[in-house]
C-alpha positions as CSV (number, residue, x, y, z in Angstrom):
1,X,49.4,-4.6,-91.5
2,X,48.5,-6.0,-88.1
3,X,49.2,-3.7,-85.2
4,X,51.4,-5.2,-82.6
5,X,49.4,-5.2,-79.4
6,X,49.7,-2.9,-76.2
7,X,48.1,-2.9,-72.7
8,X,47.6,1.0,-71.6
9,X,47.3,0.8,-67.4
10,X,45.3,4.6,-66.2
11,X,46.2,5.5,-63.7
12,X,42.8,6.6,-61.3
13,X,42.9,9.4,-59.9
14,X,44.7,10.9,-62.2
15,X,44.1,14.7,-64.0
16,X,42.5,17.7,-62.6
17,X,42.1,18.3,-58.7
18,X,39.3,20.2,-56.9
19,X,41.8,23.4,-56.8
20,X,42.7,23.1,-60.2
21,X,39.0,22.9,-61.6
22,X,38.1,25.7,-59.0
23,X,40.5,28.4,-60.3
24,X,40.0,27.6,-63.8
25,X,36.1,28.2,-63.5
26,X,36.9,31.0,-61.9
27,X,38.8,32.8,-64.5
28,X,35.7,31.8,-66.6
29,X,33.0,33.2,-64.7
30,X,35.1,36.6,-63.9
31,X,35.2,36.8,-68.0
32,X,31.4,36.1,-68.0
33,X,30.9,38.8,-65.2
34,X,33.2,41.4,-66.4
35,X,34.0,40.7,-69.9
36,X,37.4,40.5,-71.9
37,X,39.9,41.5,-70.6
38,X,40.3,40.0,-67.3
39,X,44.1,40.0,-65.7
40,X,45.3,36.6,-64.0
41,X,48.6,37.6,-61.9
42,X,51.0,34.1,-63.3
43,X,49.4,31.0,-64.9
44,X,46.2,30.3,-63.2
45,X,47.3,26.7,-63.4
46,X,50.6,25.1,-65.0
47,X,49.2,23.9,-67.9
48,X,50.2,25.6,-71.5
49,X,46.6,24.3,-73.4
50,X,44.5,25.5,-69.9
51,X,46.4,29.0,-70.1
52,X,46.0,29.3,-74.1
53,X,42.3,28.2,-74.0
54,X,41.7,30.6,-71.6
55,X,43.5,33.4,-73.0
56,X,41.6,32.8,-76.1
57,X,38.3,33.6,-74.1
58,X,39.8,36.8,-72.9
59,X,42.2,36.2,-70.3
60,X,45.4,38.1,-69.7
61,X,48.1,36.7,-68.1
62,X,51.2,38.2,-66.3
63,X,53.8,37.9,-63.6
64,X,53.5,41.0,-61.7
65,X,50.6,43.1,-60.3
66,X,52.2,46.2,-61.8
67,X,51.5,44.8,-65.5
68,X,47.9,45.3,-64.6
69,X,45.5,48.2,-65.2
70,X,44.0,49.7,-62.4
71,X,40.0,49.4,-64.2
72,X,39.9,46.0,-64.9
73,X,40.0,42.7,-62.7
74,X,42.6,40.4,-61.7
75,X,42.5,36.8,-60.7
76,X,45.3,35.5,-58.1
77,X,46.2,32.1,-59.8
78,X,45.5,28.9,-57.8
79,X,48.9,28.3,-56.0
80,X,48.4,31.8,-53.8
81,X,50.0,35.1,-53.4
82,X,52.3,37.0,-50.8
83,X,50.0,39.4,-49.0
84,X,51.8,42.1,-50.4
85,X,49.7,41.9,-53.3
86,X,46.2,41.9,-52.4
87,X,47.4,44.7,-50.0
88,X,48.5,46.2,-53.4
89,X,45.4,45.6,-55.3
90,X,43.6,46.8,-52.5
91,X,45.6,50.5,-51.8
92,X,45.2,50.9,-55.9
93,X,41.1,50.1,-56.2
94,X,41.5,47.2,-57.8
95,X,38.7,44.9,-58.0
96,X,40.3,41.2,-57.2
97,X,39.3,37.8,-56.9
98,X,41.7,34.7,-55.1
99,X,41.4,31.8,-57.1
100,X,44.0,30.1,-54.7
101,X,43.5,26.6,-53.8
102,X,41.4,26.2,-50.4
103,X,44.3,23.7,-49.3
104,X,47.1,26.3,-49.9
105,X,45.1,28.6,-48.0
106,X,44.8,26.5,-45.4
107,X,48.5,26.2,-45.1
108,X,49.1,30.1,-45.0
109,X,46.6,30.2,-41.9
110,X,48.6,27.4,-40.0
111,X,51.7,29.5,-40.5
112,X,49.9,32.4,-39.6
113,X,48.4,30.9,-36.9
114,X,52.2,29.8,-35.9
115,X,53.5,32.9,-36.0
116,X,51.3,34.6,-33.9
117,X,52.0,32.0,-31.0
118,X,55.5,33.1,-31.8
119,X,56.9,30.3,-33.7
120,X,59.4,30.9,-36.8
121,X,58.7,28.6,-39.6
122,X,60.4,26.4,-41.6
123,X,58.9,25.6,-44.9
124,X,59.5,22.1,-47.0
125,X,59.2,23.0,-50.6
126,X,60.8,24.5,-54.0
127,X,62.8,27.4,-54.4
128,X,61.2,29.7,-56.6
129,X,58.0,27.7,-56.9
130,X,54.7,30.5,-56.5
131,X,53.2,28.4,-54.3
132,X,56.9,28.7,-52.0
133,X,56.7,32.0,-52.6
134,X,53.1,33.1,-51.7
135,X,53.2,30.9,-48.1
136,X,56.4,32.6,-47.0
137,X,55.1,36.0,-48.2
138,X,52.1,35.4,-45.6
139,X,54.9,36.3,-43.0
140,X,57.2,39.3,-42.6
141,X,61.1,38.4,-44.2
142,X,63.0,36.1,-42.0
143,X,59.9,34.3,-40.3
144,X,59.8,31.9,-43.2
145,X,62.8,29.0,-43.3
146,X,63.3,27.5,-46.8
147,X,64.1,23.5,-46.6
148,X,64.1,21.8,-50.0
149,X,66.2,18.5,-48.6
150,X,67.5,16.4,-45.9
151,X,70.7,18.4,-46.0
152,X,68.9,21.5,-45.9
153,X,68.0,20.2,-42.3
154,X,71.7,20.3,-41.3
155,X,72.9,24.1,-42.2
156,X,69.2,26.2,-41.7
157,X,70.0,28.8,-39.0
158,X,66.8,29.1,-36.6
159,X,66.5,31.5,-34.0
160,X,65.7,29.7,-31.2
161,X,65.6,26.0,-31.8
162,X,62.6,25.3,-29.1
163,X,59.9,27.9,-30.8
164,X,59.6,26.7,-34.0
165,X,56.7,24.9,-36.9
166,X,56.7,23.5,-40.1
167,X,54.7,23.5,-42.9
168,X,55.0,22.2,-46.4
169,X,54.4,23.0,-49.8
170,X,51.1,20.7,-51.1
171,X,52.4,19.2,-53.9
172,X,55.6,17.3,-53.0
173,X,57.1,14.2,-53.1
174,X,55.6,12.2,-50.0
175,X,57.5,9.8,-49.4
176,X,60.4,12.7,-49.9
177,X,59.0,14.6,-47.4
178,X,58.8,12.2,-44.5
179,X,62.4,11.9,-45.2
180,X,62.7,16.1,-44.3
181,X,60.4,15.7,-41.9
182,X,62.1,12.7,-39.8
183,X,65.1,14.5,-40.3
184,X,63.3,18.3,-38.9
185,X,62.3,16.4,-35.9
186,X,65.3,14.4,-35.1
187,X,67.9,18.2,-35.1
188,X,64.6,19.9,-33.3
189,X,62.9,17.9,-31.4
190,X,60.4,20.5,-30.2
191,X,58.8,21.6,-33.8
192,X,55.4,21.7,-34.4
193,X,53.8,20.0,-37.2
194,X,50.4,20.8,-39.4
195,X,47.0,19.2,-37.4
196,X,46.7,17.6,-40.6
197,X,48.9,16.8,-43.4
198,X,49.4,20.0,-45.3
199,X,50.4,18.0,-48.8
200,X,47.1,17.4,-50.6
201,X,45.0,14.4,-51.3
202,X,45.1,15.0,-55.1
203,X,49.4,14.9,-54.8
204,X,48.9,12.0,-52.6
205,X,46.2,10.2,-54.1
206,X,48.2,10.6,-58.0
207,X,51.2,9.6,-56.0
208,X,49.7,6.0,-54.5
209,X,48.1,5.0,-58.2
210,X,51.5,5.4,-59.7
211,X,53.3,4.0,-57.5
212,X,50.8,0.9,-58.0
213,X,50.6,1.0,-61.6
214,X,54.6,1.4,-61.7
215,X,55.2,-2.4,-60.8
216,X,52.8,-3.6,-63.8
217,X,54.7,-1.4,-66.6
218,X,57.9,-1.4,-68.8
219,X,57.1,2.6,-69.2
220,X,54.9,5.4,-68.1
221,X,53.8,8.2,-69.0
222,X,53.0,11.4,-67.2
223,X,50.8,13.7,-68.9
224,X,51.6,17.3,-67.6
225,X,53.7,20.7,-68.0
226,X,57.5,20.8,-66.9
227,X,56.8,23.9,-64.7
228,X,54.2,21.7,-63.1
229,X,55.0,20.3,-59.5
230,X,52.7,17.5,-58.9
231,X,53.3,16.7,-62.7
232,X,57.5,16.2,-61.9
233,X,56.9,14.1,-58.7
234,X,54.9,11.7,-60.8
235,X,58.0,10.8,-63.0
236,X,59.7,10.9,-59.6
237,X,57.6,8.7,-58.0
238,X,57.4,6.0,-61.0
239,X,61.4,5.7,-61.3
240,X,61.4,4.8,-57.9
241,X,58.4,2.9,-57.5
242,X,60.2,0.4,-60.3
243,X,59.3,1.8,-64.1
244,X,62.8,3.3,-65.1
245,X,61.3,4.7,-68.2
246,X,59.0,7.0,-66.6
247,X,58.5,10.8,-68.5
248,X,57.0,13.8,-69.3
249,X,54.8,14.4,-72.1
250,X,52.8,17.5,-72.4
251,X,51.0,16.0,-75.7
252,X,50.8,13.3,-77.6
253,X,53.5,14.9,-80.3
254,X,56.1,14.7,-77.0
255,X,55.8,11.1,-77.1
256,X,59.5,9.5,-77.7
257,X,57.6,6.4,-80.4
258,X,61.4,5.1,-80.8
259,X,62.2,4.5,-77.0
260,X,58.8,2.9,-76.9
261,X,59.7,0.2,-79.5
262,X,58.9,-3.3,-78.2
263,X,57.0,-2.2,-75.4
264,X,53.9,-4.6,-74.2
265,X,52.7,-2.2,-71.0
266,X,52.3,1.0,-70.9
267,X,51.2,2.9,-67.5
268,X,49.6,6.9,-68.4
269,X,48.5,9.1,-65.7
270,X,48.2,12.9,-65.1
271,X,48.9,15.4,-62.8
272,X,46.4,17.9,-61.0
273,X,46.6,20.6,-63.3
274,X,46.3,18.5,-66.8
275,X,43.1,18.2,-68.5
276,X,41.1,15.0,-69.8
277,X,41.4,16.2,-73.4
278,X,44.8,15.6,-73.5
279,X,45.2,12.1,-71.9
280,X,42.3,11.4,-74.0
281,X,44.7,12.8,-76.8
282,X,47.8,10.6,-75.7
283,X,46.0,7.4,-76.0
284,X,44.3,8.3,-79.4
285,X,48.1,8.2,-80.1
286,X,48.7,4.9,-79.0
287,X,45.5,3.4,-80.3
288,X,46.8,4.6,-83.7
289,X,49.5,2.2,-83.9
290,X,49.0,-0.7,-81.7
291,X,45.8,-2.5,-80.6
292,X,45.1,-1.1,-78.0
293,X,43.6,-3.0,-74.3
294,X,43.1,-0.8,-71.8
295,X,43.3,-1.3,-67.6
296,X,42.9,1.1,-64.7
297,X,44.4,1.1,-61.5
298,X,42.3,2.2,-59.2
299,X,43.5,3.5,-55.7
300,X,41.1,6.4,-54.5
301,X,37.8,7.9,-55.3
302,X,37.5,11.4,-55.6
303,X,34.8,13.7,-55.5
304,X,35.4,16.8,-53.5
305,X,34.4,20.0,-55.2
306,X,35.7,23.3,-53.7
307,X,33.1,26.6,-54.2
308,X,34.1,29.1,-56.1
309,X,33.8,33.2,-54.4
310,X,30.4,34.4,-53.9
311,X,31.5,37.4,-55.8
312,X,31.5,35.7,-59.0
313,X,28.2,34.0,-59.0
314,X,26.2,35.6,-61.6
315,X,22.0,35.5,-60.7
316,X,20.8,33.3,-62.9
């Protein structure tokens, strides 16, 4: 039987970021260093086969610093910590290693930085997220304002609307965050922003190729984990940007084959913390039934690469 035909449009960038690569290596190396186990304080990355692949090397992964044992190493995952916990870690002896992404560091020292001019902060991000929850750990309780939308901008109760700055959470909604933004800086005139725009290229740069691959598609795909941030502004970001059947997959057995029925154009893409493996699995899926053409949208290069600690390099 003749398979009907399909044109897959990749999205480019799309997949791992320079954070995400960074903390997984160093989970690696710290299992090469120390040997199994090695403790990672919540999912190094949001991605179920990263987490299980790692695990099956010898990684243990938990929520709290209390699951750990006080002789053997723990890993902060990449979206950071509150500094109770290295402060933790360091009162028990614990040897530790910060796998948090270099651009989420950077945001707790602007708020840092803020605070010690004596600015209060208002964040722009996701209840309950861990990277929410490490950048307003970096300051004592209160300090730290939680905005999640415009009408958040209306009710948050600052203490002194002149002596405030913002920061955001790096994987957002961009165009959703202008939005907060405007709407910051229109009730207080006088807030500070970030020198530089605290969301990250890889959430930005993901964000622009969808939002050029969405006008060339009847659906899309987003290859990623539901507890992944980046991963749910992609869907976001193609409903909007014109593909009504945007959605989640974390594989290639998530894929709905019955809503996809008909369909000529397909967009795929990835967020930051989703391997090649399994987009490479997704198409294999499609090239199975239907003849398969494949396009990619190109909208950025990338090719930063962030160190990993000096701690874990092992003398060759």
């Amino acid at each position: 039987m003749t398979k009907p035909s399909l044109t897959l449009f990749l999205a480019a960038p799309r997949g791992f970021c320079a954070g995400v690569d960074r903390a997984i290596k160093i989970v690696e190396m710290a299992i090469e260093k120390w040997g199994a186990p090695v403790y990672v304080r919540h999912e190094i990355v949001h991605n179920k086969y990263v987490v299980d692949d790692l695990r099956a090397k010898g990684a243990v992964f938990v929520e709290e610093l209390e699951e750990c044992p006080d002789d053997r190493p723990v890993i902060f995952s990449a979206h950071g910590v509150p500094k109770s916990v290295p402060a933790e870690a360091t009162r028990r002896e614990m040897v530790f290693v910060d796998a948090t992404c270099p651009l989420v560091s950077k945001v707790h020292i602007e708020a840092q930085r803020h605070a010690e001019a004596g600015l209060q902060m208002i964040m722009i991000g996701h209840a309950g997220h861990p990277e929410t929850i490490g950048t307003m750990g970096q300051l004592p309780d209160g300090e730290v304002l939680l905005v999640e939308t415009v009408e958040d901008v209306a009710t948050v109760d600052v203490r002194d609307p002149s002596q405030l700055a913002f920061v955001t959470q790096t994987t957002l909604s961009v165009d959703d965050t202008v939005d907060i933004i405007a709407a910051l800086n229109a009730r207080f005139p006088a807030i500070v922003g970030p020198h530089k725009e605290d969301i990250c290229y890889a959430t930005t740069n993901r964000q622009e190729a969808v939002k050029a691959m969405a006008p060339k598609v009847e659906a899309m795909l987003v290859v990623g984990a539901p507890n992944s941030s980046n991963s749910r502004r992609l869907v976001e970001v193609g409903r909007k940007a014109g593909c009504s059947y945007s959605q989640l997959v974390q594989r290639s057995t998530d894929i709905d084959w019955r809503a996809l029925g008909g369909v000529k154009t397909l967009g795929i893409t990835a967020g930051a913390s989703a391997p090649e493996v399994l987009i490479n699995e997704v198409i294999d899926a499609f090239r199975d039934k239907f003849d398969v053409t494949t396009e990619q949208v190109v909208t950025a290069e990338e090719n930063i690469e962030f160190k990993v600690p000096r701690v874990l390099r092992v003398p060759a």
